[in-house]
C-alpha positions in Angstrom: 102.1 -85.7 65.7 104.1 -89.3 65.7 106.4 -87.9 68.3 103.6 -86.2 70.6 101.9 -89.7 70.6 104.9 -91.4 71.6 105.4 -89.0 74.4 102.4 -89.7 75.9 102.9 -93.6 75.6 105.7 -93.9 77.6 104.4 -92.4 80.8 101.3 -93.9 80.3 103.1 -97.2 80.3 105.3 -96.3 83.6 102.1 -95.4 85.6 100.7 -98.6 84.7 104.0 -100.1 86.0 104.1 -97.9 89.0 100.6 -99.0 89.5 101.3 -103.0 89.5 104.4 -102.2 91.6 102.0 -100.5 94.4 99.4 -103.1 94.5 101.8 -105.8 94.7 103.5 -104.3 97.5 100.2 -103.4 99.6 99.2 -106.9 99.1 102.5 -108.1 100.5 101.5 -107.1 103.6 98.3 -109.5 104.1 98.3 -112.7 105.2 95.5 -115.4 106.1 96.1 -117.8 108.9 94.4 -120.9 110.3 96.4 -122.0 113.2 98.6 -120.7 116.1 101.7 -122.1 113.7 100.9 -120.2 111.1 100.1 -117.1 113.3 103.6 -117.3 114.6 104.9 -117.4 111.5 103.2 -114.5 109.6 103.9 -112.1 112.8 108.1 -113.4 112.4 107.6 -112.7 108.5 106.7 -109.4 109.1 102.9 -109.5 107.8 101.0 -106.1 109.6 97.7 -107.2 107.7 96.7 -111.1 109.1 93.2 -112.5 108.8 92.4 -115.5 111.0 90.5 -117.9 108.9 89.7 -120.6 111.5 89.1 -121.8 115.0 92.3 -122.6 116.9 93.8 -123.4 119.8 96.9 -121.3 120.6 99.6 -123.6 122.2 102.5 -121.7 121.8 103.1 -117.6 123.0 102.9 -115.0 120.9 104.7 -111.4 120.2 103.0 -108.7 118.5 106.2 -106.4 117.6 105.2 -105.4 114.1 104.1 -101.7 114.5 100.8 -101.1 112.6 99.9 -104.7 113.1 96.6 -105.3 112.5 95.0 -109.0 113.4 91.9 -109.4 112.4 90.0 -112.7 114.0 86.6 -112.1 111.9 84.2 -113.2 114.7 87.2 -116.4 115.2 88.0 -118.4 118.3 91.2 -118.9 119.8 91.5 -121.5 122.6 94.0 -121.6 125.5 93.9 -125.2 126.7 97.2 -125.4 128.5 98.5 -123.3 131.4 100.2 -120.6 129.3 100.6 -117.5 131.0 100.1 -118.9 134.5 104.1 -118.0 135.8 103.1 -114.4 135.7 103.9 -114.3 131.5 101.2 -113.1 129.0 100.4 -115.4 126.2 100.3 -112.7 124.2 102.6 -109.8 124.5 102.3 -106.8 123.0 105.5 -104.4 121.8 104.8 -102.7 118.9 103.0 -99.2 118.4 99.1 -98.4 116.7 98.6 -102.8 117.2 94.7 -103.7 116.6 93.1 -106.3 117.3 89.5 -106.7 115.5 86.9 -109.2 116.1 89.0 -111.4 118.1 87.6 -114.4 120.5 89.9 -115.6 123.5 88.5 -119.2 125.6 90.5 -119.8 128.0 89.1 -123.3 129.0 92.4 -124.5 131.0 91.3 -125.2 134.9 92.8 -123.7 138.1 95.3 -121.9 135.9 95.5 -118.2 136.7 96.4 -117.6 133.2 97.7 -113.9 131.8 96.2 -113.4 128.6 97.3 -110.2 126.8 99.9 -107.6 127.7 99.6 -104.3 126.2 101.4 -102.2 128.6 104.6 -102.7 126.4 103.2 -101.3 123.9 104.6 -98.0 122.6 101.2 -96.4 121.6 98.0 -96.8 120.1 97.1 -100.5 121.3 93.1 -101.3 120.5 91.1 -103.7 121.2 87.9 -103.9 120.0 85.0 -106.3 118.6 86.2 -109.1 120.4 85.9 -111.2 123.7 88.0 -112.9 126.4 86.3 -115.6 128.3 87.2 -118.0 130.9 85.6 -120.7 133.1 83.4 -120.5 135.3 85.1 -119.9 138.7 85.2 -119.1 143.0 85.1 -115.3 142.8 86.5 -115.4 146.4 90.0 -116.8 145.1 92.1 -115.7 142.2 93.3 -119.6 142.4 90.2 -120.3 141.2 90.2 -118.1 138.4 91.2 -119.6 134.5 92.5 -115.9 134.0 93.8 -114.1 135.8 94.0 -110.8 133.8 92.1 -110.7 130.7 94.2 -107.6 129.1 96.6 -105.4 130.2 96.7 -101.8 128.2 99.1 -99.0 129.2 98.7 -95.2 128.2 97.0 -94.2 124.8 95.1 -97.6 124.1 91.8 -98.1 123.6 88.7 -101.3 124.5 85.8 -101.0 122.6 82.6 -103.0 122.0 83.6 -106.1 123.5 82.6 -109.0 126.5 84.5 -109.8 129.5 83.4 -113.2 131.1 84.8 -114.8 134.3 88.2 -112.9 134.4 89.6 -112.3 137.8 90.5 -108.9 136.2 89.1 -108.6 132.8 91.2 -105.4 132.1 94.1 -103.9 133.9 94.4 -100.5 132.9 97.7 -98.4 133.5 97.4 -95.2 132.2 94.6 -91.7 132.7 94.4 -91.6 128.8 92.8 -95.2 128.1 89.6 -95.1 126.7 87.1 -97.9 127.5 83.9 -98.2 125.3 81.3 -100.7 125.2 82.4 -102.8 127.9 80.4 -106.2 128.8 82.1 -107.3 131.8 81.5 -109.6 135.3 83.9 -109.0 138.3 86.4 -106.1 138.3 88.3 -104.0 136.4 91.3 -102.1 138.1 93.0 -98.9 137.4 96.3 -97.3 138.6 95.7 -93.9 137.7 92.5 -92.1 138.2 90.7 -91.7 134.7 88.2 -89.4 133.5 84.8 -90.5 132.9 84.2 -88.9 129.7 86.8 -91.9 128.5 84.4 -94.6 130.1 81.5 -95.0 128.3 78.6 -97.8 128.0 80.1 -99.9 130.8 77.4 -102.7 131.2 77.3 -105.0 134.4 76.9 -108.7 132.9 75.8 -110.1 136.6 76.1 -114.4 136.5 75.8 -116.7 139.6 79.2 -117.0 140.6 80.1 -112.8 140.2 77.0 -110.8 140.9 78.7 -107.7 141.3 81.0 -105.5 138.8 83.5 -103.4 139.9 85.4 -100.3 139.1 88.5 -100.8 141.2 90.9 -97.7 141.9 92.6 -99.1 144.7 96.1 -99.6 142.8 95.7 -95.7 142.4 99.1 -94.6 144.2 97.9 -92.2 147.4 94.8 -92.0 146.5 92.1 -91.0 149.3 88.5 -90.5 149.2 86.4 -88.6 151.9 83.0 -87.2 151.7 84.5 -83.8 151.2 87.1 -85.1 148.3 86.1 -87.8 145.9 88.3 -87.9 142.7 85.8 -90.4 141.6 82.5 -88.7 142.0 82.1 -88.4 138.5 82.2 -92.1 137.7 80.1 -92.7 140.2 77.2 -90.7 139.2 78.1 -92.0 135.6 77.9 -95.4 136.7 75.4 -96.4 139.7 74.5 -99.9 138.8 78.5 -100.6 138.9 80.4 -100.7 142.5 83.2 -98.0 142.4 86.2 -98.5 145.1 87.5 -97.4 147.3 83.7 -96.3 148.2 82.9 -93.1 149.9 83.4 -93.6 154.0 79.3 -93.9 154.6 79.3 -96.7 151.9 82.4 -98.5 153.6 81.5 -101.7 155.5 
């Protein structure tokens, strides 16, 4: 009897070991963050689990390269006050695969700046988006000069935007890729697509109309070769889908 107890001591002890050793290394992985310095740093460290904890303003850019990474803003703001990303560079950039970002508020308030906010199109696979906003100032919709961003986001094939606001963005979202999905969309001005998508992957696209931008777009102009005529629309779909949104290029009646 002595023995058999003892046998069941020792791996009783070990999975209480193994257990420790398991939580300690899944809570390795999370880390809290309050300014764009400690942002920086957590992403360099490794962390795939980072909770923003405050307001701040990002003065410095930023690579997501962690795959899994998973930034979670909880309803946080992050100010771009400086022309970051107006040379044509993102301000965040985007490498690594299945990246989220959750609840995540972007300001730009910098004037006149043209600013690129996030790239995604580097991204391997799986890049979301969702819960969040992008904002910028208010601006000449007749000039991209006037514009504090120039593109909100930029998301290549296999990524997905959901449940989120797009203010006063020249392009709000860039999409490059038929397999994006776009979900929940709040949005002023355009968003362009190269690549013709299906319209069971856009869903709940609201037109936020303000003073400046009274119009929303769905832009397919960057489409390569593509042609519509009254006998051959690739975009009917979306059209009927969507009739409170403009869709171009528009059919040859609807052309001015």
């Amino acid at each position: 009897m002595k023995t058999t107890k003892k046998s069941r001591v020792i791996p009783l002890a070990a999975l209480m070991l193994f257990a420790f050793t398991a939580c300690n290394s899944g809570s390795s992985s999370f880390r809290t963050v309050r300014n764009s310095i400690e942002l920086q740093d957590a992403l360099d460290a490794g962390y795939t689990n980072i909770s923003i904890e405050e307001d701040f303003t990002l003065r410095e850019m930023v690579v997501i390269s962690g795959n899994g990474t998973v930034i979670s803003g909880n309803g946080h703001t992050i100010t771009i006050a400086t022309n970051l990303g107006a040379a044509g560079e993102y301000v965040i950039n985007v490498t690594g695969s299945d990246v989220v970002m959750d609840g995540v508020n972007i300001d730009v308030t910098a004037e006149d700046a043209g600013i690129y906010v996030i790239n995604a199109s580097n991204s391997n696979s799986g890049f979301e988006f969702k819960n969040g906003s992008i904002t910028g100032k208010d601006w000449d919709s007749t000039s991209s000069e006037k514009a504090s961003i120039a593109i909100g986001l930029n998301v290549g094939t296999d990524a997905t935007v959901s449940n989120s606001k797009f203010q006063d963005c020249f392009t709000p979202i860039y999409v490059n890729g038929d397999q994006v999905t776009l979900n929940g969309i709040t949005f002023n001005s355009g968003i362009n697509f190269n690549a013709v998508i299906a319209a069971d992957k856009l869903v709940d696209l609201v037109k936020q109309a303000t003073d400046n931008w009274p119009d929303a777009k769905l832009n397919f102009e960057d489409v390569p070769g593509i042609q519509v005529t009254a006998a051959n629309d690739p975009l009917a779909a979306i059209r009927t889908k969507f009739p409170e949104l403009t869709v171009v290029p528009a059919l040859p009646e609807q052309a001015q």
